[in-house]
C-alpha positions as CSV (number, residue, x, y, z in Angstrom):
1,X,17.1,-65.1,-49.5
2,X,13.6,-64.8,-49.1
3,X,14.5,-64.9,-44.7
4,X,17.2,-62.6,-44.9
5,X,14.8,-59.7,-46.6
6,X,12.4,-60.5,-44.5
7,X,14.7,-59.4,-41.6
8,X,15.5,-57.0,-43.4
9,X,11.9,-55.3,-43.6
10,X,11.2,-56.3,-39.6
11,X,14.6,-54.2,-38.6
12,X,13.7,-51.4,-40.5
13,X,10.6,-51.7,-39.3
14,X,11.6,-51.4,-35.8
15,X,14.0,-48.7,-36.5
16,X,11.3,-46.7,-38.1
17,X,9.2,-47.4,-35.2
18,X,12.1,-46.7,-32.7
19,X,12.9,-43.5,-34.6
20,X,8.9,-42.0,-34.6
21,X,9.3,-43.1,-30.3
22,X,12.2,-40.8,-29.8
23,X,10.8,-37.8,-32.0
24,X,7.6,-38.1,-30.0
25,X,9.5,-38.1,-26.6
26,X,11.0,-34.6,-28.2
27,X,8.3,-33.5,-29.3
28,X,6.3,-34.5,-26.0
29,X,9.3,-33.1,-23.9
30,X,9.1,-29.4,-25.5
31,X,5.3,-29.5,-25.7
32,X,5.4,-30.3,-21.6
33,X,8.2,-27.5,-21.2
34,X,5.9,-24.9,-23.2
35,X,2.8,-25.7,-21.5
36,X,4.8,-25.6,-18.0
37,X,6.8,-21.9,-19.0
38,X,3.0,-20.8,-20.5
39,X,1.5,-21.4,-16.8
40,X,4.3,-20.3,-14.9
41,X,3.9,-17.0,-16.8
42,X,0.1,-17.0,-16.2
43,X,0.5,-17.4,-12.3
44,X,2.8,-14.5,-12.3
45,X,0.0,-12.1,-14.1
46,X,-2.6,-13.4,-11.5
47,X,0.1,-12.9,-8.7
48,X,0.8,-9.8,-9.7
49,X,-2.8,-8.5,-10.9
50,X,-3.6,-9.9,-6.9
51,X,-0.6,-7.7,-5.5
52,X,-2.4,-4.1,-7.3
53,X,-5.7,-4.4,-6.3
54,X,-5.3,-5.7,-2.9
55,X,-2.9,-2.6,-2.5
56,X,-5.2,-0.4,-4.5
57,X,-8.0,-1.2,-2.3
58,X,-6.3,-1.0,1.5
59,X,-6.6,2.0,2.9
60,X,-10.3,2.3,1.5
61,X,-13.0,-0.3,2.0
62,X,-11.9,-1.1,5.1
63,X,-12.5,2.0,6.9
64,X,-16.3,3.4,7.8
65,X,-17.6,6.6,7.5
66,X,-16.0,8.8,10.3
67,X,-18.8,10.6,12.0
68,X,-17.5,14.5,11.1
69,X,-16.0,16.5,14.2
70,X,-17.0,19.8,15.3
71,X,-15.5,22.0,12.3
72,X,-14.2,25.3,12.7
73,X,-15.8,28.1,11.0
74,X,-12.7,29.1,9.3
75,X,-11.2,25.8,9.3
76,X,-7.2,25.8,8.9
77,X,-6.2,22.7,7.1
78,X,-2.5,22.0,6.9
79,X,-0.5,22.0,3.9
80,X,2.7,20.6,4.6
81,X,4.4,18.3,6.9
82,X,8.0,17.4,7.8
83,X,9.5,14.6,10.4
84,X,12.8,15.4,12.2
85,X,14.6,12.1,10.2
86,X,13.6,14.1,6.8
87,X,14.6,16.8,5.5
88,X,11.7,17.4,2.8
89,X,8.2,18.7,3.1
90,X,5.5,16.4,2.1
91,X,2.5,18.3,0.9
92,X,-1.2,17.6,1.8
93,X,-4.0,17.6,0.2
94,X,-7.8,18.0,1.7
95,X,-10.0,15.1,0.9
96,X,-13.4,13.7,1.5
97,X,-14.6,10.5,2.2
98,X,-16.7,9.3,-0.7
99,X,-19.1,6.6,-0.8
100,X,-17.1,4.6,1.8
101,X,-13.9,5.0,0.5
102,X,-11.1,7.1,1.4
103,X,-9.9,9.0,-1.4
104,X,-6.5,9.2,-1.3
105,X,-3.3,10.6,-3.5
106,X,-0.5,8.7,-4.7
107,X,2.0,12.0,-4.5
108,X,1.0,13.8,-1.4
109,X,-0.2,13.2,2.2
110,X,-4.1,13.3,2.6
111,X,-6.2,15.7,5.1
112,X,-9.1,13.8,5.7
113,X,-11.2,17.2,5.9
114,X,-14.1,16.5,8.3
115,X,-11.4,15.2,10.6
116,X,-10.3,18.7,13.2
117,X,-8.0,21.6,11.5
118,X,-4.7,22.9,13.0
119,X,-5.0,24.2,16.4
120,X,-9.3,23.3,16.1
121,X,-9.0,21.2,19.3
122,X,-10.1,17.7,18.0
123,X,-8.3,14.6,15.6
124,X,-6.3,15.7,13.2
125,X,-6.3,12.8,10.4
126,X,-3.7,13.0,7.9
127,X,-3.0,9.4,6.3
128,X,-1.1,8.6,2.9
129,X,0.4,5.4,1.0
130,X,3.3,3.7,2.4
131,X,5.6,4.9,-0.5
132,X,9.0,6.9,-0.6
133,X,7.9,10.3,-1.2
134,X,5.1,9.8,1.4
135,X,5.0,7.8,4.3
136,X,7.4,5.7,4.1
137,X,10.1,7.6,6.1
138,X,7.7,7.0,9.3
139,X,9.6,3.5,10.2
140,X,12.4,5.7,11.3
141,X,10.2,8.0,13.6
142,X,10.6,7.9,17.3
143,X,8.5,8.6,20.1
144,X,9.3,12.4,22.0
145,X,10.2,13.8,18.3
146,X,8.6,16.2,16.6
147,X,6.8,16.5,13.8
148,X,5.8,19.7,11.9
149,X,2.3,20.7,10.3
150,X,2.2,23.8,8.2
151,X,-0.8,25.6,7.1
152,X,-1.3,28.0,3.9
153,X,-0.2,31.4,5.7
154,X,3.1,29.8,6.6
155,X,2.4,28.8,10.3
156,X,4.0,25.7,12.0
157,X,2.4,24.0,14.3
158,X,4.9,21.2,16.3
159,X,3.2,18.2,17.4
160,X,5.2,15.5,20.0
161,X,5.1,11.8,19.0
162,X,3.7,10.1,22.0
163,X,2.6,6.9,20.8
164,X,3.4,4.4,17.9
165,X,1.9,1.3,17.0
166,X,0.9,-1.5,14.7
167,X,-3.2,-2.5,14.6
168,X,-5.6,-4.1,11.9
169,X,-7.1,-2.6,9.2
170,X,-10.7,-2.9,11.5
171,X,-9.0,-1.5,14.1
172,X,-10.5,2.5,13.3
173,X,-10.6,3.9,17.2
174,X,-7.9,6.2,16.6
175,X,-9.1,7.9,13.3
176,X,-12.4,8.8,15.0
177,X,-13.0,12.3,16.4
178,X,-11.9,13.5,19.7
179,X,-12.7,16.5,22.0
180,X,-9.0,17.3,22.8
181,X,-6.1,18.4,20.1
182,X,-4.3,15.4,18.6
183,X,-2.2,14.6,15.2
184,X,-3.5,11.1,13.9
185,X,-0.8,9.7,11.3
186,X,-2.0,6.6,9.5
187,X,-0.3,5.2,6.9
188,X,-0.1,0.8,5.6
189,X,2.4,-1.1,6.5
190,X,3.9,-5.1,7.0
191,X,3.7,-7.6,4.6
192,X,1.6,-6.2,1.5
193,X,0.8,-3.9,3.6
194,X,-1.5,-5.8,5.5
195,X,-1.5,-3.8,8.5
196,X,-1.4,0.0,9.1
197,X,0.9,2.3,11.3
198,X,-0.3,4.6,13.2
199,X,1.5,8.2,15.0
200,X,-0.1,10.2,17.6
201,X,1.6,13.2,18.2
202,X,0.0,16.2,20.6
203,X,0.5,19.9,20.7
204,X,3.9,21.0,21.5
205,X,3.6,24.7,20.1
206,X,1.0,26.1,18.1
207,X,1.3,28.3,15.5
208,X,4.6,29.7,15.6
């Protein structure tokens, strides 16, 4: 009698033990499946945090101070500008380089302003984010179209697309100042927009 409850207690035992194994494998299991959701949601924040910034900060630390060209003394800055696979006017804004960075807008084009004016003979830098109501219609550009500046007394002046191509953020030759007239378009482009596009476009009628 004495065996038999003896027995008895060991089963139990082991039952009791085999029971606390299995609700600490579940308990293990959903801890593990927490912990692994909790850091798949943290590398997504810090994936996505990365993305913003390095966006944010593209098209300005990169770039040096652009020595200014020879300004006009009534310097016509355009205000509007249109590409022949658009039919919409993208407006501009004038802006200065501040501190090394290129201030830019993230619902217009930007002028960079001690870059040449409309018809002033020099580089004419216009740039802009690589968004949809901006810059990102450029991809469907071609080379011989045309593109249209306006300035604030409601003159166009055409300018034919001569060149386009990809180069490096370090790669600034082409948004430096010039002694002959020329449209510089520079906008970001490639995978998160690690690269920049860039337009040039020369005087095909001025001020029509």
């Amino acid at each position: 009698m004495a065996r038999k409850t003896r027995k008895k207690r060991a089963y139990k035992k082991r039952k009791k033990t085999l029971f606390n194994f299995k609700r600490f494998k579940k308990i293990k299991f959903k801890f593990n499946l927490n912990l692994n959701f909790l850091a798949a949601l943290i590398n997504l924040a810090v994936l996505l945090t990365l993305v913003f910034f390095y966006k944010e900060i593209l098209l300005k630390p990169q770039l040096p101070i652009i020595i200014p060209a020879f300004q006009q003394i009534e310097q016509i800055n355009p205000v509007n500008i249109s590409f022949p696979s658009d039919n919409k006017k993208i407006p501009i804004e004038s802006a200065h380089i501040i501190n090394g960075n290129w201030q830019t807008s993230n619902i217009t084009a930007t002028h960079l302003i001690t870059s040449s004016g409309l018809g002033g003979g020099g580089n004419i830098v216009i740039y802009g984010h690589n968004t949809k109501n901006i810059f990102r219609s450029l991809k469907n550009i071609k080379v011989d179209e045309k593109i249209s500046l306006e300035s604030a007394d409601n003159k166009i002046y055409e300018y034919q697309i001569q060149e386009i191509k990809e180069v490096t953020p370090e790669e600034v030759s082409d948004v430096q100042p010039t002694d002959y007239e020329v449209l510089t378009i520079y906008t970001c482009t490639g995978w998160l927009d690690s690269r920049r596009l860039i337009v040039k476009a020369y005087p095909a009628s001025i001020g029509n």
